[in-house]
C-alpha positions in Angstrom: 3.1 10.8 81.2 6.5 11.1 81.9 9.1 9.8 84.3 8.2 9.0 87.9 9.5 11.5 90.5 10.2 9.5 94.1 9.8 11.3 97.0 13.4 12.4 98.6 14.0 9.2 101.6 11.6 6.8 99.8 13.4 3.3 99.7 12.7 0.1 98.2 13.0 -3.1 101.0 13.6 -6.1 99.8 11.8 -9.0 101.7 12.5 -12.5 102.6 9.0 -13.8 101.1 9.7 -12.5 98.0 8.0 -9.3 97.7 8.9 -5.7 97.9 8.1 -2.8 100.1 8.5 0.7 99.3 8.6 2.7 102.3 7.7 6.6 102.7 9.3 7.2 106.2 8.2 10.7 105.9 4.4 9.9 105.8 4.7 6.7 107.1 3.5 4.8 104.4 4.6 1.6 102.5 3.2 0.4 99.3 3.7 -4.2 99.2 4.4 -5.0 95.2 5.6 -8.1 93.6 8.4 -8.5 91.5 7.3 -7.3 88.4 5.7 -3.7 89.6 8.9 -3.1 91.5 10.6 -4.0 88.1 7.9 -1.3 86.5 8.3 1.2 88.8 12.2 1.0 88.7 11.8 1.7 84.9 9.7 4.7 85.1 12.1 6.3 87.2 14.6 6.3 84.0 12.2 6.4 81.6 9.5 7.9 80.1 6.3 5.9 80.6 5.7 5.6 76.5 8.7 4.1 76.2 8.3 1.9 79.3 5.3 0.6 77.6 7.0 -0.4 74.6 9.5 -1.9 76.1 8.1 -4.0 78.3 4.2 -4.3 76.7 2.3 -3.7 80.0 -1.2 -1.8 78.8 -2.1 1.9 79.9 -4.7 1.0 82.3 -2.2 -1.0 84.6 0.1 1.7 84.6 -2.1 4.0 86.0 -3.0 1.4 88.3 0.5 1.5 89.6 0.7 5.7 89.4 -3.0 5.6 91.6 -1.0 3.4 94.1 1.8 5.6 94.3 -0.2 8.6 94.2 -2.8 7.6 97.2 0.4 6.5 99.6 2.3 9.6 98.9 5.6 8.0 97.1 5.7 10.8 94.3 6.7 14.5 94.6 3.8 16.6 95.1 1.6 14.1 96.2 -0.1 13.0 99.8 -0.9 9.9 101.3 -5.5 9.3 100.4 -6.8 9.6 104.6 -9.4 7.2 105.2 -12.7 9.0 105.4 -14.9 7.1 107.1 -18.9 7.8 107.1 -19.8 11.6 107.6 -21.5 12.1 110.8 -21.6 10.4 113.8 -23.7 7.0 114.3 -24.7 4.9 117.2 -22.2 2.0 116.1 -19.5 3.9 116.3 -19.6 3.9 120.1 -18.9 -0.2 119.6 -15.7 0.6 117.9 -13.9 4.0 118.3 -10.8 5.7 117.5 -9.6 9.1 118.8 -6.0 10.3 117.7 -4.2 12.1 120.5 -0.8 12.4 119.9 2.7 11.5 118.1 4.8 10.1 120.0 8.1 9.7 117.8 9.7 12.1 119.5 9.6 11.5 122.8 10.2 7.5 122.2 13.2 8.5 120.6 14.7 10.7 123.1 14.1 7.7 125.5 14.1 4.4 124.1 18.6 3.9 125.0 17.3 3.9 128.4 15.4 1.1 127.7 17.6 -0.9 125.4 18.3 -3.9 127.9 14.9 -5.1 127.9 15.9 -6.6 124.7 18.6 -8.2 125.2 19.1 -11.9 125.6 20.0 -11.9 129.7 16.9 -9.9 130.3 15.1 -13.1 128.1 15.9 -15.2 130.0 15.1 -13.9 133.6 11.8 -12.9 132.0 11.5 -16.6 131.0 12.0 -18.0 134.6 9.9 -15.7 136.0 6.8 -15.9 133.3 7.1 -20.0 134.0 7.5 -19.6 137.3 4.8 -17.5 137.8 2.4 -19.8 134.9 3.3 -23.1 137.9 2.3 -20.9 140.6 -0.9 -19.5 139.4 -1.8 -23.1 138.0 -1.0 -24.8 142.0 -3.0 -22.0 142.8 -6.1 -21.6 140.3 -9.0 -22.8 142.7 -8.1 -20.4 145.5 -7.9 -17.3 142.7 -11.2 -18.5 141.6 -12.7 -18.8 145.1 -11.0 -15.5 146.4 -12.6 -13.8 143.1 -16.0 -15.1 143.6 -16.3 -13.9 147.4 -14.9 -10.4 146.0 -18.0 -10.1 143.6 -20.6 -11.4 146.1 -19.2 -8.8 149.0 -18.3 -5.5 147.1 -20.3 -6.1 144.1 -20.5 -2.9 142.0 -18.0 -0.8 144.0 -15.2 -2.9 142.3 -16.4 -2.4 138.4 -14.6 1.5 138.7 -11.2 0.4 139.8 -11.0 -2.8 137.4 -12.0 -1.0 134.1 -9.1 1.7 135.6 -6.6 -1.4 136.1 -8.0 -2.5 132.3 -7.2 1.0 131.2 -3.6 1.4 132.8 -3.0 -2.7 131.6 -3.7 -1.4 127.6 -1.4 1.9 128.4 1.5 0.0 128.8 0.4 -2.4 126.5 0.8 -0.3 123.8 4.0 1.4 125.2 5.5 -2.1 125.3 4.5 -2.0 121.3 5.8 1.6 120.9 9.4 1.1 122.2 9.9 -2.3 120.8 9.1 -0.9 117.4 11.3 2.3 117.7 13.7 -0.1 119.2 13.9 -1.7 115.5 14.0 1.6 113.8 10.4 1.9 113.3 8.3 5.1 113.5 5.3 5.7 115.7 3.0 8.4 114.5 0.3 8.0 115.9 -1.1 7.1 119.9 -5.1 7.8 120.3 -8.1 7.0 122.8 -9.9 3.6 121.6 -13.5 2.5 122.4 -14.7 -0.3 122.3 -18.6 -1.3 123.3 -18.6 1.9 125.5 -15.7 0.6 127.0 -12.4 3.4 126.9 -8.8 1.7 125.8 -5.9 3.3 123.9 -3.5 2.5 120.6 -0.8 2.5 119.1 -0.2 3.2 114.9 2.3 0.4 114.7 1.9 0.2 110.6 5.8 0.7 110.2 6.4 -2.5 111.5 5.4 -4.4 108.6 8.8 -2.6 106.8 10.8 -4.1 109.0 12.8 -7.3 107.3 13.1 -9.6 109.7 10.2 -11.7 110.6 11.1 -12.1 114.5 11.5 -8.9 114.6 7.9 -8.2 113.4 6.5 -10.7 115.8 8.5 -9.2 118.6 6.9 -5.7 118.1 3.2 -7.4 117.9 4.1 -9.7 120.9 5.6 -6.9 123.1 2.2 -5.8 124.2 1.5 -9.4 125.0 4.8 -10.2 127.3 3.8 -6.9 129.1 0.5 -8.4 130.1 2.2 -11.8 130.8 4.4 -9.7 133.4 1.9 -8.1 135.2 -0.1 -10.3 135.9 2.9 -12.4 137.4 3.5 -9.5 139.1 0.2 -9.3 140.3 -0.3 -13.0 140.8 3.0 -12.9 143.5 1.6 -9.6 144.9 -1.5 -10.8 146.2 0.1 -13.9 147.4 2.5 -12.3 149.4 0.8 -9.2 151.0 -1.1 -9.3 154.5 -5.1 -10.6 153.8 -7.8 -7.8 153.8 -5.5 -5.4 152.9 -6.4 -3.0 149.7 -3.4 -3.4 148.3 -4.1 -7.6 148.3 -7.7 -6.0 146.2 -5.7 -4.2 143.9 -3.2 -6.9 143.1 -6.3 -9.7 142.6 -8.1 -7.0 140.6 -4.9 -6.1 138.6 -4.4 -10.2 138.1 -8.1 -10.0 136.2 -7.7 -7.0 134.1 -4.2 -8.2 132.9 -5.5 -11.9 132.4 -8.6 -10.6 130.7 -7.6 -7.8 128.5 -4.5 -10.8 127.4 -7.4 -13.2 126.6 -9.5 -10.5 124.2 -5.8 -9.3 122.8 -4.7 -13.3 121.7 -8.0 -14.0 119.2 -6.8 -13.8 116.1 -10.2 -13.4 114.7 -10.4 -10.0 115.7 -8.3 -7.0 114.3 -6.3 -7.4 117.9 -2.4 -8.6 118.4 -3.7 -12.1 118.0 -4.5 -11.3 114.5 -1.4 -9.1 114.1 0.7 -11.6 116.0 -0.3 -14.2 113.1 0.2 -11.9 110.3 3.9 -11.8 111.1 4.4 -15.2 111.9 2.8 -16.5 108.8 4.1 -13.3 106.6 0.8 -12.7 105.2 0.2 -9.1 105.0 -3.7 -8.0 104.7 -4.3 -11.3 106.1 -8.4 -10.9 106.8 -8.7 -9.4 103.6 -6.6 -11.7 101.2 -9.0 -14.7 103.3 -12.2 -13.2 101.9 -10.5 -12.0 98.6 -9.5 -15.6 97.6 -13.5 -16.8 98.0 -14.0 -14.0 96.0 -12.0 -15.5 93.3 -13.2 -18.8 93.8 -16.8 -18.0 93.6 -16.0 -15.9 90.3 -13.8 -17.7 88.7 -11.4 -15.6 88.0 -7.6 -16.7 88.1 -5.7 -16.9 92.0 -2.8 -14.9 92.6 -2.0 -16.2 96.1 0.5 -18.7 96.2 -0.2 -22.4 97.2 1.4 -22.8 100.4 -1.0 -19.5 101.8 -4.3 -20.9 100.3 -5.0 -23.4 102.9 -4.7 -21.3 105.8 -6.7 -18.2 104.0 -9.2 -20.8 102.8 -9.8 -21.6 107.1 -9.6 -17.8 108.0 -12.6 -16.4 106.4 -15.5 -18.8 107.8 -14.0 -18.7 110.7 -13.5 -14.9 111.0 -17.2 -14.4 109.9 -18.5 -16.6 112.2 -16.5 -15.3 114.6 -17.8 -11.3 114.0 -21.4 -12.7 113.5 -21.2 -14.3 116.3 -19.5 -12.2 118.8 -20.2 -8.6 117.6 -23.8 -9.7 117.3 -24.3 -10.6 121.1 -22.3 -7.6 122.2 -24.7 -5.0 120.0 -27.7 -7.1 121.6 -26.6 -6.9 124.9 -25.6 -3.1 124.4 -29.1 -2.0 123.0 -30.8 -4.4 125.7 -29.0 -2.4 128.5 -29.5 0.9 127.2 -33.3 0.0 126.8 -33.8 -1.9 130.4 -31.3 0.8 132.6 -31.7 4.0 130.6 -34.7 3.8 128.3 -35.5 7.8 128.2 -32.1 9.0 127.9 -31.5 6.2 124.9 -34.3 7.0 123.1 -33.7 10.7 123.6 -30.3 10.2 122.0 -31.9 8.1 119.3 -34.2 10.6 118.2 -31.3 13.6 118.6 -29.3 11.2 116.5 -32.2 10.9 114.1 -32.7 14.5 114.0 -29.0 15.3 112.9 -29.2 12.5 110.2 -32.0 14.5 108.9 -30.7 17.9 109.5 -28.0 16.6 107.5 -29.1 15.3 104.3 -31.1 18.6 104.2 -28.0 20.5 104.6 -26.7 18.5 101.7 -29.4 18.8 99.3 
């Protein structure tokens, strides 16, 4: 082995939290290491890594640890970032939880995010401030007449309303994620990545915002994460004065209420933090604990083995609440949701289900033939 070739525009970033990130802005890739790989990886770049290894004793196996890492996030010359593969085929789960790439959007965010540049500023805080609480007293004065005004909606147009409010969920998480977009290339960040999501048969969109985990500061981080949120906060103030103001039994009083719900429900799914949503992501910056899901389950792991913790005192107490809760929480939830999927499919469309269960059944065994 000799010495480690960088990528041309690979960095190192030093962090506030005492780790560091090398960042491949060309793949759009980081690798997180601690003091004493960066201190490695710094070396092999002078030196052979024979010599490397005498000088500073660390064993063969962990330095092709280290080279695997760089290898599989694309750091050295010649090499490209590992893509996830998920499971070959398609299978019936996958419709709970579905991600469709579409397009990159760097580009374009970058030819237009100076127009946008005073949303964050500090005058534009604070009118977004008065308005958000002055919307939050509003809505709070008037809570029993939104609930009343939403019940007689449901008992009067019933089903002919389900279309338009899964349209005003799907414009809500557009924006959403546009508000995400722009506030990260409004740090510098790169956005490779916008695609189709789905989620119990229910269509939604995202946003790759990995590159926001280089960035140094820790409000900015949270700012990117909570964009998305603030965007929901504002339209459903929007909405809320909307249908207070406009003429009754108009449809543009429906489509403000209507908008109120999807932006007030898709916020409410979007703030658990036991779910891979901003809530989680929103907590990840705040506490600074990258990987924050799987360092919870990792440190049980540990615990149950025996084997020695890594993870610093201060983090242990919150990782050591996150994983029952997080389990619980998926066992839980995603359990009544995959019930309640199958149960429909079986009570409103019980040929067509099983018809796509025994297609799907046929494929799976078309291809492990295939394979064999």
């Amino acid at each position: 082995m000799g010495r480690v070739c960088l990528k041309a525009g690979v960095h190192w970033i030093e962090h506030p939290d005492g780790y560091w990130l090398l960042r491949n802005p060309q793949d759009v890739t980081f690798l997180q290491v601690g003091a004493d790989d960066y201190t490695l990886i710094r070396q092999l770049e002078l030196l052979p890594a024979p010599a490397v290894m005498a000088r500073t004793g660390v064993g063969a196996p962990d330095l092709r640890r280290l080279l695997m890492l760089l290898s599989a996030t694309g750091m050295l010359e010649g090499t490209t970032p590992v893509q996830r593969s998920g499971r070959p085929g398609f299978h019936p789960l996958q419709l709970l939880f579905l991600r469709v790439p579409l397009w990159n959007p760097d580009r374009w965010l970058t030819r237009y995010v100076h127009l946008l540049k005073w949303l964050w500023t500090m005058p534009t805080a604070g009118v977004l401030t008065l308005f958000l609480t002055t919307s939050w007293i509003v809505g709070w004065h008037e809570q029993t007449q939104i609930l009343i005004t939403g019940q007689k909606l449901w008992m009067t147009a019933g089903g002919s309303l389900l279309l338009p409010f899964i349209l005003l969920c799907g414009c809500v998480v557009a924006l959403h994620e546009l508000a995400h977009a722009f506030t990260l290339k409004h740090y510098g960040g790169i956005v490779p990545e916008i695609g189709l999501l789905v989620i119990c048969l229910l269509p939604g969109c995202y946003t790759d915002t990995t590159d926001s985990y280089c960035l140094v500061r820790r409000r900015q981080r949270s700012l990117v994460v909570g964009a998305g949120i603030l965007c929901q906060l504002l339209l459903a103030g929007i909405a809320l004065w909307a249908w207070l103001l406009l003429a009754p039994g108009t449809w543009l009083k429906t489509t403000s209420y209507l908008l109120l719900g999807a932006a007030l429900l898709t916020l409410a799914v979007n703030l658990n933090p036991l779910a891979r949503f901003d809530g989680y992501y929103l907590a990840v910056a705040a506490t600074g604990i990258n990987n924050l899901r799987a360092r919870s389950f990792l440190l049980y792991a540990h615990w149950l083995s025996g084997t020695p913790v890594e993870e610093c005192p201060r983090d242990q107490g919150l990782l050591a609440l996150y994983a029952p809760a997080s389990l619980l929480y998926t066992l839980l939830v995603f359990g009544h949701l995959l019930g309640w999927v199958v149960e429909w499919c079986l009570i409103q469309i019980p040929a067509l289900s099983l018809a796509l269960l025994l297609l799907w059944g046929l494929y799976q065994v078309l291809q492990r033939c295939l394979r064999i």
